[in-house]
N, C-alpha and C positions, 0 to 999 in steps of 0.2 A: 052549562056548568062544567062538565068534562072537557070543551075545549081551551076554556078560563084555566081550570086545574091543569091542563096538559103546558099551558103557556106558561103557568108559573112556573112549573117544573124544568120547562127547557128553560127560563131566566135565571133559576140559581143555578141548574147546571152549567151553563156558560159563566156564570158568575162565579164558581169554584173553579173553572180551568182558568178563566183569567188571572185570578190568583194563585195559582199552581204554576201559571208563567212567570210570575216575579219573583213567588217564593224560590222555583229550582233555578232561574237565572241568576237571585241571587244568594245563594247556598249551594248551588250545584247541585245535580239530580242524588246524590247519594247520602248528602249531608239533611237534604229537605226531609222534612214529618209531616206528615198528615195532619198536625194538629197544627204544625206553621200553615199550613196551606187553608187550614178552615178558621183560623183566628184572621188570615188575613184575606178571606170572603169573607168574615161577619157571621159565621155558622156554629153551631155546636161539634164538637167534636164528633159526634156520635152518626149529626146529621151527614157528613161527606158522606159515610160509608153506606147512606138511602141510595146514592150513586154512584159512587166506583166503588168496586171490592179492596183495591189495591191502588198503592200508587203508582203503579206499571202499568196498572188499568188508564190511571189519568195523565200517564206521558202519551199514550196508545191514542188516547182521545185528543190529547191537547193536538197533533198530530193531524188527526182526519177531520178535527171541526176547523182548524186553520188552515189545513190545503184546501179544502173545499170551499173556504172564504177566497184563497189566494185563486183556485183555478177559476171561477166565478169571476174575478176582477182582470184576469190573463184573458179571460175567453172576450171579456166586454173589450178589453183594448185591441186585441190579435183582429175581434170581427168588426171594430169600423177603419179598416183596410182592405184593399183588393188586391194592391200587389203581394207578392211570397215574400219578397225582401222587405217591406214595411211591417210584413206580419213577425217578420222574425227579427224584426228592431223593436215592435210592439212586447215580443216577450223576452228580450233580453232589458230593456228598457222596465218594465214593470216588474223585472224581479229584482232589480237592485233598489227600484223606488220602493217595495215595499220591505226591502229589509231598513231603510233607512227608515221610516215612519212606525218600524216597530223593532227594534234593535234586542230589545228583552227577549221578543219571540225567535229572534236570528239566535241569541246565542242558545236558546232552547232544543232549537232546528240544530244548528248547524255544530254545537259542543255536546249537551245534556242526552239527545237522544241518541248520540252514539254507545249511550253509557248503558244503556238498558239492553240486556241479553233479550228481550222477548221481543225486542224489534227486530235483531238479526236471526235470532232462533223462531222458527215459527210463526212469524209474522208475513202475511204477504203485504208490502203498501202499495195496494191497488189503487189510494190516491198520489201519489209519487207517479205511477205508470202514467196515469191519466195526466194529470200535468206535464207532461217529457211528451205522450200524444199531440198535445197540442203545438209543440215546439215542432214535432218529426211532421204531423201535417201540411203545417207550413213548411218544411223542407222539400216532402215530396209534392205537394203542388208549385213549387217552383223547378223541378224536376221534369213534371211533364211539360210544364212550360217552355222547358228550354234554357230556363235561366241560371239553373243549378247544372251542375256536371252530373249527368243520370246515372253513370258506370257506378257511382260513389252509393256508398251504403247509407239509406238514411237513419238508419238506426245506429250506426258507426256515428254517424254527424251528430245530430241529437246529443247521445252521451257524450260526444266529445265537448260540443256544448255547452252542455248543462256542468259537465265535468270542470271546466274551466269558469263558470259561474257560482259553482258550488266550492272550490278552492279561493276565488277571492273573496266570497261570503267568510268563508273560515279565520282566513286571514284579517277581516276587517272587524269581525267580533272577538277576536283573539288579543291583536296586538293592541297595547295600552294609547299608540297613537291612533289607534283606526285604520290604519292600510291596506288598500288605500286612501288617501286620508282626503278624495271629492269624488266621491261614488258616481255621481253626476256627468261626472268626464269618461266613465270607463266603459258604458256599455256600446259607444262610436268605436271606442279601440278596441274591443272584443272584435263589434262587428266588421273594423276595416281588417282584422287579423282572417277571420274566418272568412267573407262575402271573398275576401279578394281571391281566396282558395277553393272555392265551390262555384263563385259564377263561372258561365261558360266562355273558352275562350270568344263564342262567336258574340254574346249577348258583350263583350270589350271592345270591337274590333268598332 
């Protein structure tokens, strides 16, 4: 019975953050209420508040139940590779595929939660760190390998990275045509910008 009542509970509560993804995508995090958010899960008003206190509580969440979905589908793609360079085609690759396949939760990500003071005051995102790990792993086992430039910081690369994936994310939920406007073409152009800059000259020659 408790584990029945525990599943129910994680089912509406995912089922309140999904709808807290539409509603603040589309009202913007500051415009959205809690009552738009539990009219469109199907809930009483009353009932949100059995689970987030706030709705800073349920951007905080929307947050760490979706990276944790994304680094779960990052890690399954990154680990049927063996090369460093495929692993890190595996997660530039997958992180534009999954903005495309959920664009509501991109502009969530990538507009809404800049908006919230308690993400950048006091918040540590320890899933952020953990997903960008996975990118810098792959850097630095291609590092010992040989294949990466090793003088180079991999933590330097990584953010630069992720930096430049997370500006064209911005860009593509921002502007009214989508730009860039074939997500599908860009993450070979990321990668022929960066690989060409960190393989070694010897792994060219």
């Amino acid at each position: 019975m408790g584990t029945k009542r525990n599943q129910r509970k994680r089912n509406r509560r995912l089922q309140i953050i999904d709808a807290a993804i539409k509603v603040i995508a589309q009202h913007g995090y500051h415009s959205a209420k809690m009552t738009n958010i539990a009219a469109e899960a199907g809930v009483a008003d009353g009932t949100i508040y059995n689970y987030f206190e706030s709705k800073e509580q349920v951007l905080i969440c929307i947050f760490e139940e979706k990276m944790t979905e994304l680094i779960a589908q990052a890690t399954l793609k990154i680990n049927a590779h063996q090369s460093p360079v495929d692993k890190v085609r595996a997660f530039v690759r997958n992180h534009f595929e999954h903005l495309q396949r959920n664009p509501e939760l991109g502009k969530v990500f990538q507009v809404e939660l800049r908006q919230s003071q308690q993400f950048f005051h006091g918040y540590r995102p320890k899933k952020l760190f953990e997903y960008l790990d996975l990118l810098g792993s792959a850097i630095r086992e291609g590092q010992r390998a040989g294949i990466f430039r090793s003088h180079l910081d991999s933590m330097i690369l990584q953010w630069s990275i992720f930096g430049t994936l997370d500006e064209l994310s911005i860009n593509w939920v921002m502007s009214e045509q989508q730009w860039p406007p074939d997500l599908d073409t860009v993450p070979e152009q990321v990668l022929e910008i960066f690989l060409l800059g960190i393989e070694s000259p010897l792994e060219n020659e």
